[in-house]
C-alpha positions as CSV (number, residue, x, y, z in Angstrom):
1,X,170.6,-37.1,30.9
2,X,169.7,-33.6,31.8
3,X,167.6,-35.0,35.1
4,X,170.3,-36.0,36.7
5,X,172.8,-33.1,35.9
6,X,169.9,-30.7,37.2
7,X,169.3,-32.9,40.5
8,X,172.6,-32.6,41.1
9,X,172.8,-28.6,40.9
10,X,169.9,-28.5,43.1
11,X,171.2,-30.9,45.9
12,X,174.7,-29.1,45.4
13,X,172.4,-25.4,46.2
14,X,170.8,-27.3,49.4
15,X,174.3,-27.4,50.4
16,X,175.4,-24.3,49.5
17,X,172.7,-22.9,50.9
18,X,172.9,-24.3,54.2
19,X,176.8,-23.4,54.0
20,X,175.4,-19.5,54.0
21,X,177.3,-19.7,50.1
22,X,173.7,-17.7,48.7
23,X,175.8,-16.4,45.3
24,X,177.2,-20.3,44.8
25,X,173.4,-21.7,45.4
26,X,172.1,-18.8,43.0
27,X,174.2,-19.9,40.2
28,X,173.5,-23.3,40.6
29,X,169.7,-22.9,40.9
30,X,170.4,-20.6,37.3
31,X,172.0,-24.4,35.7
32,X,169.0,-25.8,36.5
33,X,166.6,-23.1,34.9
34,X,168.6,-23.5,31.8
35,X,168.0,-27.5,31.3
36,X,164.4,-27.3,33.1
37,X,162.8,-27.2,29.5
38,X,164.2,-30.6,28.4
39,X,163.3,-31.8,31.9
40,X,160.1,-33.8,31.8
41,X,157.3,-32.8,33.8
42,X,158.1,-35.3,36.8
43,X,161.7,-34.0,36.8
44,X,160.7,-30.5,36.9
45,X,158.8,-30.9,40.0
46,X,161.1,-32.8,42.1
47,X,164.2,-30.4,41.1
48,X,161.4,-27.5,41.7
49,X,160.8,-29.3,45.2
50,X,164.7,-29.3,45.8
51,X,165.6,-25.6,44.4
52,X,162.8,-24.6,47.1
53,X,164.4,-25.9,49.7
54,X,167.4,-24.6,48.6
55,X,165.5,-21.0,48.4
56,X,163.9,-21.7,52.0
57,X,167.2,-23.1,53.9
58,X,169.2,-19.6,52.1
59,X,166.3,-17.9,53.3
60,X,164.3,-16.7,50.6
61,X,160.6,-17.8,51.7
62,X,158.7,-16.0,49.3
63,X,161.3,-17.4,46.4
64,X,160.7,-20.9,47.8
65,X,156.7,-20.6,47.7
66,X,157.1,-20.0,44.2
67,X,159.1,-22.8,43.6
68,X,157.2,-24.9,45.3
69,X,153.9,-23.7,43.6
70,X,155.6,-24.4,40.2
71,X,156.7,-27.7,41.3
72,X,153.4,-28.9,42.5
73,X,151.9,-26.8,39.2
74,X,154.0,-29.5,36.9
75,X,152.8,-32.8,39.1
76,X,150.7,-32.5,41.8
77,X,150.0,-36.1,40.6
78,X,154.1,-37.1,41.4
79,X,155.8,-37.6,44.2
80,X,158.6,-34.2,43.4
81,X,154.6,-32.4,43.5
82,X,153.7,-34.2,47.0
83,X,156.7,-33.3,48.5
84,X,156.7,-30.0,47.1
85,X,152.7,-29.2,48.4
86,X,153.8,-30.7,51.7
87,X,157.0,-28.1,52.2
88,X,155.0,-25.0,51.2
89,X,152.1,-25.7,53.6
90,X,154.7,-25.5,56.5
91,X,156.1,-22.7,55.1
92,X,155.9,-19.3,57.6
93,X,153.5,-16.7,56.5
């Protein structure tokens, strides 16, 4: 199923990310763009919450506002949108 082949890219570009590997969590956040169309909308937004934190633990803040913004964009209803609207408001700026 394309959910859990995407989930697994983003958890794998927490870790990258958090390993300082910010070309490795890059190309793994790109698998996940290229399945996030047969994703359904719940999916989207809890891999969108994960690539965000991804984006924020690599560093890239304003990258992971956007994320998260999408994320909550696809289901603020969901839980991937709660989690996603709850990250963003503690991010900096």
């Amino acid at each position: 199923h394309f959910g859990s082949g995407a989930m697994v890219a983003a958890l794998a570009a927490i870790v990258d990310a958090r390993a300082g590997a910010l070309d490795a969590m890059r190309g793994r956040l790109r698998e996940v763009e290229e399945v996030a169309d047969g994703l359904t909308r719940l999916e989207r937004a809890f891999i969108g919450y994960l690539g965000g934190i991804a984006l924020r633990e690599g560093g890239d803040v304003e990258g992971a506002r956007r994320t998260f913004d999408a994320a909550v964009d696809s289901a603020e209803d969901g839980i991937g949108g709660a989690l996603a609207r709850r990250e963003r408001s503690h991010l900096p700026g």
